[in-house]
C-alpha positions as CSV (number, residue, x, y, z in Angstrom):
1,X,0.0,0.0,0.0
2,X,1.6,3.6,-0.6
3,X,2.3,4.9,2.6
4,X,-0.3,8.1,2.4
5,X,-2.9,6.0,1.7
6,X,-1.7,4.1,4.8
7,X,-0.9,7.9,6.5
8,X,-4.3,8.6,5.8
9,X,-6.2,5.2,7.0
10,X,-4.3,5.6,10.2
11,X,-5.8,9.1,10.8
12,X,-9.1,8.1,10.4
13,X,-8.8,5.4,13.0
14,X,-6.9,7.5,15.0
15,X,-9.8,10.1,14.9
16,X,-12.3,7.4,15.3
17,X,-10.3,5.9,18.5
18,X,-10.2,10.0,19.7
19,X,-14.4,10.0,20.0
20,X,-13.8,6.9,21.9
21,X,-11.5,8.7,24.2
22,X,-14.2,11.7,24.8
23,X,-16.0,9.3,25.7
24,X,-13.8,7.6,28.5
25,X,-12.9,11.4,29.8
26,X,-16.6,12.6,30.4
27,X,-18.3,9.0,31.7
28,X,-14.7,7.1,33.6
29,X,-14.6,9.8,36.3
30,X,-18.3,9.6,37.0
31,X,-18.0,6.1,37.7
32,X,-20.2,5.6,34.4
33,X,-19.8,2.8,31.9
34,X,-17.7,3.9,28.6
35,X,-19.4,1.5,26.5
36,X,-22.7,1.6,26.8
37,X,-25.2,3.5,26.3
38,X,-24.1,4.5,23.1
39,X,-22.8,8.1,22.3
40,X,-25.9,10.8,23.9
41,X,-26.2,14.9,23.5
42,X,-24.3,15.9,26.8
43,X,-27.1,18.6,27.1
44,X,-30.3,16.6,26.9
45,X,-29.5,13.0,27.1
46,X,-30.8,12.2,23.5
47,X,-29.2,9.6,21.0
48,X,-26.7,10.9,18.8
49,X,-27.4,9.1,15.1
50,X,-24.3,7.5,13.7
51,X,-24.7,9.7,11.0
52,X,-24.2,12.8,13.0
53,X,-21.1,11.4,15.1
54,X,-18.6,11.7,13.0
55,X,-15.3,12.4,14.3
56,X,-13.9,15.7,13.5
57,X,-16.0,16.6,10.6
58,X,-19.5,15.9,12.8
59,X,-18.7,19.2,15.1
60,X,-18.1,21.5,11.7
61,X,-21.1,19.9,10.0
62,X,-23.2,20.5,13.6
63,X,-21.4,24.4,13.3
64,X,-21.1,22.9,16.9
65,X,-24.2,23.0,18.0
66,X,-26.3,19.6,19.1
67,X,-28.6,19.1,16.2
68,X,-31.4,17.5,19.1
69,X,-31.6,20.6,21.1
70,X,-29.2,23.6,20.1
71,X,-26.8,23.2,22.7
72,X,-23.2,24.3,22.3
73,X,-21.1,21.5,21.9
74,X,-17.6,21.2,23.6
75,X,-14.9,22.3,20.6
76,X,-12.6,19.7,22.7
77,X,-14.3,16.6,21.5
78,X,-13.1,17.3,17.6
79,X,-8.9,18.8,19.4
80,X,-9.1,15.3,21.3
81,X,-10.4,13.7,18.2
82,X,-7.7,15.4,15.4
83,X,-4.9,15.2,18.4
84,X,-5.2,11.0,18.7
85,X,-5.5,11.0,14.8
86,X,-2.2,13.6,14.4
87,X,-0.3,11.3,17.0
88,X,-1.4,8.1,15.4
89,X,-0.4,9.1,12.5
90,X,3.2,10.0,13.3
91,X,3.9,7.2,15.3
92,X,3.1,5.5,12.7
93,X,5.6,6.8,10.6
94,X,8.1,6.8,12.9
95,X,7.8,3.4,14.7
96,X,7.4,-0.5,13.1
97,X,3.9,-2.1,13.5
98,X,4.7,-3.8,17.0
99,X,5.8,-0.5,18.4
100,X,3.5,1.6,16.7
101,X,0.4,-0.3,18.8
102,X,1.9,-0.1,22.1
103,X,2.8,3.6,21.9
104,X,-0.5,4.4,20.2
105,X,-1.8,2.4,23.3
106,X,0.1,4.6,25.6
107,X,-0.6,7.5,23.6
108,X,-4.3,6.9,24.2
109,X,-4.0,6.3,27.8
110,X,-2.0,9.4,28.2
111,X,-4.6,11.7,26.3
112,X,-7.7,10.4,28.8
113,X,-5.7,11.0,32.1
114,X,-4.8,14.8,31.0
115,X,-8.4,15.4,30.1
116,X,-9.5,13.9,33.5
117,X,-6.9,15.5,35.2
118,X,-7.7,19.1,33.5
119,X,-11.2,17.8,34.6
120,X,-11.2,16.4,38.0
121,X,-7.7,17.3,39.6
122,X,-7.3,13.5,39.7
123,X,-6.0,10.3,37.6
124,X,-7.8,7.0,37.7
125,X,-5.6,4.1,39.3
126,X,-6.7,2.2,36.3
127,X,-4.8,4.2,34.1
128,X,-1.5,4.8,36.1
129,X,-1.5,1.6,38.3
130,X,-2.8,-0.2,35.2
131,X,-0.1,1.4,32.9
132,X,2.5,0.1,35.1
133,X,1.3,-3.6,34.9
134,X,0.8,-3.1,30.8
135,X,4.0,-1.3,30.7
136,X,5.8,-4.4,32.4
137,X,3.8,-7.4,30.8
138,X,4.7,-5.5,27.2
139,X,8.1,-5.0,28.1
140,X,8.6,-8.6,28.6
141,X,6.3,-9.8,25.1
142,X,8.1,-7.2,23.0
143,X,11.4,-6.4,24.6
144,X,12.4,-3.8,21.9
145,X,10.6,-1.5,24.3
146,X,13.4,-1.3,26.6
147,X,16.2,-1.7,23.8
148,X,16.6,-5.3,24.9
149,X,16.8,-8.8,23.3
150,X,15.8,-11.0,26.9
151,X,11.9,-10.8,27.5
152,X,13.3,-11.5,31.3
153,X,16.1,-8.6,31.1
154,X,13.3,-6.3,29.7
155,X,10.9,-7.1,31.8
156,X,13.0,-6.5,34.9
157,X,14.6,-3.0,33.4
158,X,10.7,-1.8,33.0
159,X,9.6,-2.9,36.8
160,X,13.0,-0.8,38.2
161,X,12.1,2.2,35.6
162,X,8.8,1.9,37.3
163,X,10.2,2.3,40.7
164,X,12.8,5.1,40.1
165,X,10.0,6.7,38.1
166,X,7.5,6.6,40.9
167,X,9.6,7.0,43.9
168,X,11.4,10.1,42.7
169,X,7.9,12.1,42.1
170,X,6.5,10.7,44.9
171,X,9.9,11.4,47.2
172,X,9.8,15.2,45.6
173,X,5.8,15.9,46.2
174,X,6.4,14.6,50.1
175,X,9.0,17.0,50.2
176,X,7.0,19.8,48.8
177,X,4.5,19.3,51.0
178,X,6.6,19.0,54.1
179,X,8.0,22.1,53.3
180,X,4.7,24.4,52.1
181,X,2.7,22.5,54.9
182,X,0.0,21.5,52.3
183,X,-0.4,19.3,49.8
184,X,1.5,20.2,46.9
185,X,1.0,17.1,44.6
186,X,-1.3,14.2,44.0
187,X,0.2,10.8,44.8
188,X,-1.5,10.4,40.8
189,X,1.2,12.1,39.3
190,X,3.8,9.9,40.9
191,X,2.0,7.0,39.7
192,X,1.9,8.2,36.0
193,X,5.7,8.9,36.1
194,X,5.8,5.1,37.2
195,X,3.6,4.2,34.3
196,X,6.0,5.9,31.9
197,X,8.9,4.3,33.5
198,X,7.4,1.2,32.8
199,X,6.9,1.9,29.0
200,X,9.9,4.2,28.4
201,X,12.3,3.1,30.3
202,X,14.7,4.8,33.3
203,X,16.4,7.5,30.4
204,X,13.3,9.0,29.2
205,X,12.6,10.1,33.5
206,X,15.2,12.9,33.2
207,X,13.5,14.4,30.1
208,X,10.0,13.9,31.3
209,X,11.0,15.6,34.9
210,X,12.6,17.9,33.4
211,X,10.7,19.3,30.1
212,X,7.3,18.5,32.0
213,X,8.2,20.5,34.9
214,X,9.5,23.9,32.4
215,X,5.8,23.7,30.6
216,X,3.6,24.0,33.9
217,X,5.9,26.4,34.9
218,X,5.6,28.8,32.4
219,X,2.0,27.6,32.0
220,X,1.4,28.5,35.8
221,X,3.1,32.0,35.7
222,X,1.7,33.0,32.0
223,X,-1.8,32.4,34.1
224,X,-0.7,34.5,37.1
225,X,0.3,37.0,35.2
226,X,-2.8,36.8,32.9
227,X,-4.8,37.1,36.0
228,X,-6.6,34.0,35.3
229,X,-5.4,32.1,38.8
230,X,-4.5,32.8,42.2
231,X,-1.1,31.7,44.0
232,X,-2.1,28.5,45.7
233,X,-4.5,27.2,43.8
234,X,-3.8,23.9,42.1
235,X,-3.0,23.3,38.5
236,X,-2.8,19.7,37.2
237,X,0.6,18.9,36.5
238,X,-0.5,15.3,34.6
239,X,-1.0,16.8,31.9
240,X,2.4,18.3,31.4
241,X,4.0,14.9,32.4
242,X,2.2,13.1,29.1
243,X,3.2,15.5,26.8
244,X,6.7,15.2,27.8
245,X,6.3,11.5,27.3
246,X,5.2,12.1,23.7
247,X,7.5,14.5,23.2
248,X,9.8,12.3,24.2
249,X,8.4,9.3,21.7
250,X,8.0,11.9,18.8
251,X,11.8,12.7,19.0
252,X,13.5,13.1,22.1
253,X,14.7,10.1,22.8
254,X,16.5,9.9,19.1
255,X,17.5,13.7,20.4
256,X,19.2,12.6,23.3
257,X,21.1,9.6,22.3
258,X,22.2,11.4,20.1
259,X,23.7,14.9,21.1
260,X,24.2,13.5,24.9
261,X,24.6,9.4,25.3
262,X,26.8,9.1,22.6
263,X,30.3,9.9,23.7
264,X,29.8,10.6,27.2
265,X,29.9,8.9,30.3
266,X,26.0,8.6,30.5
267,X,26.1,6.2,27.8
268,X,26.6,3.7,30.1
269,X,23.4,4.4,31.9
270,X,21.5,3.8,28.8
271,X,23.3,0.2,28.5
């Protein structure tokens, strides 16, 4: 197949896998199944016909407006829908087929715990506690993921990427709070860093710390200075983590390796 046509077939299920996603980030926090009932008008609980839910192109045709009742319609379904479709599509061009479904499967993961995060101040256990467990059991069917040949070597190098993932948020929002007497970050966030750990590995943690940590920064004073937040009000830092992470998959880690591990004394970390 030429590869646009394959470019292209892979952002229309990557558009079609985003509506699925809206889905998970309005019902999973609720405590609400994502699977059924079908796809209703978040206004006035009316059926959506498949005719009229469809991705991207459905809010433009709907001049995003519910066609049952008038009601505005979020413009973030159609970004969450073209976002999974744009990242689908360049992992897909950037990674072989085996790789491509696990990081299009982290990919997804990531894009539902920022929008519950932005949502809820909160990340489901299912998605970090249950990243870490696929991030492991993948490790081990396709070790590639941790630049290894054992299943048994990978495995182990995702569980300890895990650990030193976890344990260094978690170690560093304990502090925080210690010192600001108050809560400064969700034990969610530590998790999620563990989940990456698991997938990425222990070299993609300094870039994720790191790059994640610069963007809510500026994030967080851009808003102060915008007057659109108060000092002491939280701001969800998931978010900032997962787009580190797939800044990291989208070139970051072929960045690194090869501007810093190569010829220096970290390359032995990465080994």
């Amino acid at each position: 197949m030429n590869p646009w046509a394959e470019g292209m077939a892979v952002f229309g299920f990557g558009a079609c896998v985003g509506s699925f996603l809206n889905v998970c980030i309005l019902r999973w926090p609720l405590g609400l199944s994502i699977v059924r009932p079908s796809s209703r008008c978040p206004a006035c609980g009316l059926k959506i016909p498949g005719s009229l839910n469809l991705p991207i192109i459905g809010y433009f045709f709907l001049r995003g407006r519910a066609r049952c009742c008038g009601a505005h319609l979020d413009p973030r379904y159609p970004v969450t829908e073209g976002l999974t479709a744009l990242l689908f599509t360049a992992l897909w061009f950037l990674y072989p087929s085996q790789l491509f479904l696990v990081y299009a499967i982290l990919a997804s993961g990531l894009i539902v715990a920022s929008g519950i995060d932005f949502d809820h101040l909160v990340i489901p256990d299912g998605l970090t506690l249950g990243g870490v467990v696929a991030g492991i059991s993948l490790s081990y069917l396709l070790p590639e993921l941790q630049d290894r040949a054992d299943p048994t070597d990978a495995m182990i190098r995702s569980a300890l990427s895990a650990a030193i993932g976890g344990g260094i948020l978690y170690g560093l929002a304990k502090t925080a709070s210690w010192l600001l007497q108050k809560e400064a970050m969700g034990t969610g966030d530590a998790k999620l860093l563990a989940a990456l750990g698991a997938f990425l590995g222990w070299n993609s943690l300094p870039w994720i710390l790191a790059l994640s940590s610069l963007l809510g920064t500026t994030v967080g004073v851009a808003m102060l200075f915008q007057r659109k937040q108060k000092l002491g009000v939280k701001i969800p830092y998931g978010p900032y983590l997962a787009l580190a992470a797939l800044l990291w998959l989208l070139g970051g880690k072929s960045l690194l390796s090869k501007y810093l591990f190569n010829n220096s004394p970290l390359a032995a970390l990465g080994s």
